[in-house]
C-alpha positions as CSV (number, residue, x, y, z in Angstrom):
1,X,-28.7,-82.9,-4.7
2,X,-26.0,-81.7,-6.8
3,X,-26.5,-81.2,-10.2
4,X,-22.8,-82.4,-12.1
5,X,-21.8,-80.9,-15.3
6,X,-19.3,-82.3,-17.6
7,X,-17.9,-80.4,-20.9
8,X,-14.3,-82.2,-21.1
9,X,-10.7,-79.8,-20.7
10,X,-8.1,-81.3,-19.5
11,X,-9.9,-83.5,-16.5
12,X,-11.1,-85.7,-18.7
13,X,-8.4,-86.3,-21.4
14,X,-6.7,-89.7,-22.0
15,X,-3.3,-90.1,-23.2
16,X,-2.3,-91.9,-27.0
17,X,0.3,-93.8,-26.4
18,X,0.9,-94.4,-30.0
19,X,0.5,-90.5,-31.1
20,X,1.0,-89.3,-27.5
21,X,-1.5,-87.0,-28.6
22,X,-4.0,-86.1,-25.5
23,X,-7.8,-86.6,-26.6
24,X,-11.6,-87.5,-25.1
25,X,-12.5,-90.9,-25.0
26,X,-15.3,-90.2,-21.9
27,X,-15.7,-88.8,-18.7
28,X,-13.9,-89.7,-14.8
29,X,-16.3,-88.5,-12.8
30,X,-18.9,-91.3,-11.8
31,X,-15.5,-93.7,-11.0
32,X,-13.9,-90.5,-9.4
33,X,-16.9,-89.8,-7.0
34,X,-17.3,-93.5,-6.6
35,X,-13.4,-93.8,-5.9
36,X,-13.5,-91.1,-3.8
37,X,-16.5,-92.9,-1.9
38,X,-18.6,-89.6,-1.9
39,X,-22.2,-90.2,-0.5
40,X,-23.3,-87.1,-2.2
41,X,-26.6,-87.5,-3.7
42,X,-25.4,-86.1,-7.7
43,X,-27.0,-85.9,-11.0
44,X,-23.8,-86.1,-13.8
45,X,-24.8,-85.1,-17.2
46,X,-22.4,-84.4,-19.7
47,X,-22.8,-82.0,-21.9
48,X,-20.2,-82.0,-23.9
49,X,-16.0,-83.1,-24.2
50,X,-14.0,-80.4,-25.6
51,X,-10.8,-78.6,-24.9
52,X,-12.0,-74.9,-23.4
53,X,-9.5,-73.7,-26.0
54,X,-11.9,-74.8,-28.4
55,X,-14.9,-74.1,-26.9
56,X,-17.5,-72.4,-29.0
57,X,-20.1,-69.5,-28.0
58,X,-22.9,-72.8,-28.8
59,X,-20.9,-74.6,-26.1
60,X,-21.2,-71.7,-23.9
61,X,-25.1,-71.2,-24.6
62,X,-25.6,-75.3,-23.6
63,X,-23.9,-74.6,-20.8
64,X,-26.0,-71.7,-19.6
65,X,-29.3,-73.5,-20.7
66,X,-28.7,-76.1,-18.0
67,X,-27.3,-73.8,-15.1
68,X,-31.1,-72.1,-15.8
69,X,-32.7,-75.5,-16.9
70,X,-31.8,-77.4,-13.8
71,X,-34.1,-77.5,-10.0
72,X,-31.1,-78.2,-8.5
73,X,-29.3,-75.2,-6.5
74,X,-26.2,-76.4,-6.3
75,X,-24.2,-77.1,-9.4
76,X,-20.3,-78.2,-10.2
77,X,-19.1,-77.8,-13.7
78,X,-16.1,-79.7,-14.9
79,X,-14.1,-77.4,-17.0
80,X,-10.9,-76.8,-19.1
81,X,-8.7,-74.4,-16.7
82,X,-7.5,-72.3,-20.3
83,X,-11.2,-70.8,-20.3
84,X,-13.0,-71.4,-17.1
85,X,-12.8,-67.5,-16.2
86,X,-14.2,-66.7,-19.3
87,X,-17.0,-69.4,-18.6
88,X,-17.7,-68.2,-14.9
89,X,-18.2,-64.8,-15.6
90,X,-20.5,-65.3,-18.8
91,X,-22.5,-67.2,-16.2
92,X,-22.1,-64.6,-13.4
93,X,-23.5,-62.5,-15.8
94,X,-26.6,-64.6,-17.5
95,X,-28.5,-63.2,-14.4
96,X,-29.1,-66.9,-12.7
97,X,-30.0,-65.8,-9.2
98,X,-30.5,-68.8,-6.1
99,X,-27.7,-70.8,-7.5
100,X,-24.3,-71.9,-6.1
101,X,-22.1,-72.7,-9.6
102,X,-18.7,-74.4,-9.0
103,X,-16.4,-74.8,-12.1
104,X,-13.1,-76.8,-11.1
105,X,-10.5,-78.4,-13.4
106,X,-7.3,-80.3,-14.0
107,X,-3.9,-79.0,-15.2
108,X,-2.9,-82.8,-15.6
109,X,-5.5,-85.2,-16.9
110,X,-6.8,-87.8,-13.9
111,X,-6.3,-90.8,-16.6
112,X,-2.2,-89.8,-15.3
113,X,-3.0,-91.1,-12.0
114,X,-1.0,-89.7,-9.1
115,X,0.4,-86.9,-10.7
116,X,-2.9,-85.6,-11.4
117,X,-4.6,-82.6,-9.5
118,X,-7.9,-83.4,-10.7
119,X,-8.8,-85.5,-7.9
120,X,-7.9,-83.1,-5.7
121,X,-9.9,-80.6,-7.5
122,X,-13.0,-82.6,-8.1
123,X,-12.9,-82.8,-3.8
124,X,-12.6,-79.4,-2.8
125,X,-15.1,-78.1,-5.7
126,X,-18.3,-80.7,-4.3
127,X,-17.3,-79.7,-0.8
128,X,-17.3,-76.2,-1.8
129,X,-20.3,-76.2,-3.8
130,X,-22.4,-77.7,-0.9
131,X,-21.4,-74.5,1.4
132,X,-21.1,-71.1,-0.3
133,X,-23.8,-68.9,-0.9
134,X,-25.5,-67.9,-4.3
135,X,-22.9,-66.9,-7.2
136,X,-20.3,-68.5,-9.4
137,X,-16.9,-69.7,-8.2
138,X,-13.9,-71.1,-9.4
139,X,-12.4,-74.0,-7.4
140,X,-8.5,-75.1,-7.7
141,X,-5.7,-76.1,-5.5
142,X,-7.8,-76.4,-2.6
143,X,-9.3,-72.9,-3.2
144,X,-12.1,-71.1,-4.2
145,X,-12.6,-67.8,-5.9
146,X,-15.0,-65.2,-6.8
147,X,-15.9,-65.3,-10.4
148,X,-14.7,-61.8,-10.6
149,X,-11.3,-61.7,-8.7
150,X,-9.5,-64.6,-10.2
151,X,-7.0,-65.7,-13.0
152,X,-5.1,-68.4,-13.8
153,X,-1.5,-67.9,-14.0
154,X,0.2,-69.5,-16.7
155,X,3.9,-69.3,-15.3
156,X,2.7,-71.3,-12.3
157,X,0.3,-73.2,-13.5
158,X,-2.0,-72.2,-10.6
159,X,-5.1,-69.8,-10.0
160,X,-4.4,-67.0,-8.1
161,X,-6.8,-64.3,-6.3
162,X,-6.9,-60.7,-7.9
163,X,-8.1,-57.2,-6.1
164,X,-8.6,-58.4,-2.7
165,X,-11.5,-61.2,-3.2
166,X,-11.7,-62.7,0.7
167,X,-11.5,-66.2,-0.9
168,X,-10.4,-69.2,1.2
């Protein structure tokens, strides 16, 4: 079993067409996985829906709780892409040992439909998650990294390997 974790970014924002302001009404996943007929046995729990830009360290203390909390070895996080380095290596460091943690994202929200990498993502990130060893990894573009020897680069709007990582 994979254990899912929600806390909002971009992923899971919807779009006011009134305001055109971008906000959190709830999450994609379960219709995402379903859409995506995965036959992945998963446990989604959100934990929370807010932009990583806003994340708070009580955000990032729930977060840790339930990497530690849950039996489950194998764990996906959804995650705003502004933070998610930040996020990985505060768990890389919280000294969780056995576990395989995943954190993927979205630069366009999955309510925009085809435009929308978060599908993608959400794919590679639960096949990922099911076949790397122990550690914490970021997943985008059909990537994954180390939690130490990646960034996200803002001009490209991509995540891109730093020092030599070996990721795929």
């Amino acid at each position: 079993m994979i254990q899912v974790f929600v806390t909002g970014g971009t992923f899971d924002k919807e779009y006011n067409y009134l305001t055109g302001e971008l906000y959190f009404k709830d999450t994609h996943l379960k219709e995402m996985f379903e859409r995506g007929r995965s036959e992945v046995e998963l446990d989604i729990k959100t934990l929370m829906m807010v932009d990583s830009l806003e994340i708070r360290d009580e955000d990032l203390a729930i977060i840790v709780y339930n990497c530690v909390k849950t039996p489950a070895n194998r764990i996906l996080i959804t995650h705003g892409t502004d933070r998610m380095v930040e996020t990985a290596r505060l768990l890389a460091e919280s000294g969780i040992e056995g576990k395989t943690i995943v954190l993927t994202g979205a630069m366009i929200p999955y309510a925009f439909g085809t435009s929308s990498d978060g599908f993608f993502n959400l794919g590679s990130a639960l096949a990922f998650s099911q076949v790397l060893p122990p550690g914490v990894y970021i997943v985008m573009n059909g990537r994954y990294f180390h939690w130490d020897h990646v960034r996200k680069n803002r001009q490209t709007g991509t995540f891109e390997e730093l020092n030599g990582s070996g990721d795929n």
